[in-house]
N, C-alpha and C positions, 0 to 999 in steps of 0.2 A: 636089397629088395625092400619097397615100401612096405607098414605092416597092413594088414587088413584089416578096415574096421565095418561095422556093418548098425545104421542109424536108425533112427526113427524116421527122420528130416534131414535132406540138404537140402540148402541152400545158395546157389550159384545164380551171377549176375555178370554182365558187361564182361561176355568174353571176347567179343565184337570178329565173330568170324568171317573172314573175309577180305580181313585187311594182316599187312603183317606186324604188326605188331601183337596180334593175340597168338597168345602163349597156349596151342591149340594143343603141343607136346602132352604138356603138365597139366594140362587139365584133363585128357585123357587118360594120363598115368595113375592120377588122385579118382578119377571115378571108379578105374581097375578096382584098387583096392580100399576105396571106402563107397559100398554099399546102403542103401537105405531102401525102407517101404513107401517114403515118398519121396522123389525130387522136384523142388521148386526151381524153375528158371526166371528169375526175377527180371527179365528186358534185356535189350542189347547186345542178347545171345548171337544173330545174327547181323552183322552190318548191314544194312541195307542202302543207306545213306553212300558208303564209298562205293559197294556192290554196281550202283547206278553207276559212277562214274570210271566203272571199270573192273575196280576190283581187283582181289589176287586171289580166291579160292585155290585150295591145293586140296592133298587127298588127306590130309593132318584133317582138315576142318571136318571132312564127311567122317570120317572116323570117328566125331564125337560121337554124332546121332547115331552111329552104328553100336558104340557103348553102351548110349543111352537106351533104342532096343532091345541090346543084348539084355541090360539090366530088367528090361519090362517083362522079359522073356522070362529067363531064371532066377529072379527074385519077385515079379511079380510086383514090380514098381510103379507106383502112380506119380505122372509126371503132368504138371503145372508149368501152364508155360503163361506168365504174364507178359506183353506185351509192353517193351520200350518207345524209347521217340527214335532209335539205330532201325530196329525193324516193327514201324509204324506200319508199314504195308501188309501188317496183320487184321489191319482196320478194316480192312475189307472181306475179314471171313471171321468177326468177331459177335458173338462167342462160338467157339467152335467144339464141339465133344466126339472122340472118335473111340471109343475102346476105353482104355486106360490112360488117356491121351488129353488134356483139357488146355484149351490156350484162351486166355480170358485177359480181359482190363484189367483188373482187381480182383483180389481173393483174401477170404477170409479162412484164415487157420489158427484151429481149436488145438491150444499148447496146454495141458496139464489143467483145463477147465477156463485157460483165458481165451479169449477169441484178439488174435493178431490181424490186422488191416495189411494183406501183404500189394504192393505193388510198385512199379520201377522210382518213382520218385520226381519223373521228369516235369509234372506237373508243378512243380516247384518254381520252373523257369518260367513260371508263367506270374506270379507272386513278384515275383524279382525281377534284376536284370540276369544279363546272361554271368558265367561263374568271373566274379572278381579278379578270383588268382589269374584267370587265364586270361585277361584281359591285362592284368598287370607284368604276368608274364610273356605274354604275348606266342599265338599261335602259334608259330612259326620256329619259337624257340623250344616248346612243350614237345613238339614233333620231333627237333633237335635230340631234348634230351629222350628223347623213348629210342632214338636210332642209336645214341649216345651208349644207351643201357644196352642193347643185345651186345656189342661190341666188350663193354664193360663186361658184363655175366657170362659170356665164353667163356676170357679171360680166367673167371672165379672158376668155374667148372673143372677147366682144366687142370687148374691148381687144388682141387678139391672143396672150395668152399660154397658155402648157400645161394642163392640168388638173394641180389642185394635192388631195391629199386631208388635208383638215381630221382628222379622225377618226384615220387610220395619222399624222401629227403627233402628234395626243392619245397614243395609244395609247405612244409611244414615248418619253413622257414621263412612265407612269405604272409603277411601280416591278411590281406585281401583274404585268401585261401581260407586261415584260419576262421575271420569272421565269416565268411559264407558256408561252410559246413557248419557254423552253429546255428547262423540262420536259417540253413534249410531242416536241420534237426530239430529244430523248437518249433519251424512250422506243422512238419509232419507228425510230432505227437502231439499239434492241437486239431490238428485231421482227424488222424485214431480219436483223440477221445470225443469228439465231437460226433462222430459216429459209435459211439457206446461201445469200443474196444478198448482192452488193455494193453496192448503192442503193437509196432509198425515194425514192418519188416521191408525192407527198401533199398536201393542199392544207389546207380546212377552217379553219385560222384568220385566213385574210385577210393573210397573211406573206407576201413570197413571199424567197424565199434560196435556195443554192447555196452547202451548208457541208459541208468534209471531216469526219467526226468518224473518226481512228484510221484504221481499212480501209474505214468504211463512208461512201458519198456521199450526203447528205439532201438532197433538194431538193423545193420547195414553189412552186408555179404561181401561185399568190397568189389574186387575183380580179378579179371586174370588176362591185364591188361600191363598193370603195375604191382599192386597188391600180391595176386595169386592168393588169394583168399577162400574159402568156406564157410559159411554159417552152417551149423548141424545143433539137432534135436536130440537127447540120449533117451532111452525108455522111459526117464524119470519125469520128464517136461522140459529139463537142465539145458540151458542152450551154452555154445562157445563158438570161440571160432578158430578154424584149422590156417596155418600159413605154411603153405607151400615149402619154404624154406627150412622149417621147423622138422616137417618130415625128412627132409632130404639129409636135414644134422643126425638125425636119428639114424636112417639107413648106414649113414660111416661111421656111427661109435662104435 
């Protein structure tokens, strides 16, 4: 059994429900048992984009938001939902406030007296071309290895080990990749600080990090696509990030 932890802040991005390759399981399992008074949904939560083209919805995905109520329910959680460029079709009831409920473009979140610039990041693609790696690796083959990976991580399961992802491997080996996460990380905290914040909070390319750059703090929530990532807040202001995998080594020692 996972342990239970219970936050100040999480932080979740790019679970892209809807399609199969999101990892709808684990991210239900990780909300179970890590708790917060606020959840950030940083974009991409919902595909919207493959949704159109058909889609695979299952009753895994509705499950989240059922968590996610439950959480609003008996803990009394405030849930932030910024809007991605996967589910852009939010653009049309934006900004929206229902309850304890807020789905917005951009949000600003007050961490231990800093004000963080939180938002999906996709706006980046507009700065640049489309992401390097994936054009160097090409579409087709990215698809490959993410079909590659569930096949791959049965296999580990079975045998009792971590989720390993094949693809954030790939990626980190290929030269294009590297340079465009640092270009889109140096652009977004000259965003932040250009707007009189000390931190960006952002997700959108499946990274997930916690890097100082100068005055301003970057950090990226990653996904649960590839990554299986969290960004979380402790009472202190303290931020980290949770890997999926990491619990899961804990649960078998």
């Amino acid at each position: 059994m996972l342990k239970r932890n219970h936050y100040k802040t999480v932080v979740l991005s790019d679970i892209h429900l809807g399609t199969k390759h999101s990892q709808a399981k684990e991210v239900v399992r990780f909300l179970k048992n890590n708790t917060c008074d606020k959840l950030i949904l940083n974009g991409d939560i919902i595909d919207g984009w493959q949704l159109r083209k058909g889609g695979n919805w299952k009753k895994k995905h509705t499950r989240f938001f059922r968590v996610v109520l439950k959480m609003m329910e008996k803990h009394q959680t405030e849930v932030i939902y910024v809007r991605g460029n996967h589910d852009d079709f939010l653009d049309n009831i934006l900004p929206f406030v229902f309850g304890d409920i807020k789905i917005v473009k951009d949000y600003i979140h007050i961490s231990k007296g800093r004000k963080f610039l939180v938002l999906h990041g996709d706006l980046f693609d507009t700065i640049t071309t489309h992401l390097r790696w994936l054009a160097k690796l090409g579409d087709v083959g990215y698809t490959f290895l993410l079909w590659l990976n569930k096949f791959y991580n049965n296999y580990r399961v079975r045998r009792g080990l971590p989720y390993f992802s094949l693809s954030q491997a790939v990626k980190q080996k290929v030269k294009g990749a590297v340079s465009y996460i640092s270009d889109f990380e140096t652009e977004l905290v000259k965003l932040a600080r250009s707007k009189g914040c000390q931190g960006v909070i952002c997700g959108h390319i499946h990274h997930p990090a916690i890097t100082m750059y100068d005055d301003v703090l970057y950090m990226n929530s990653g996904d649960w696509v590839e990554s299986l990532t969290a960004l979380v807040e402790d009472y202190q202001g303290e931020w980290s990030i949770i890997y999926y995998s990491d619990l899961v080594k804990e649960e078998h020692l």
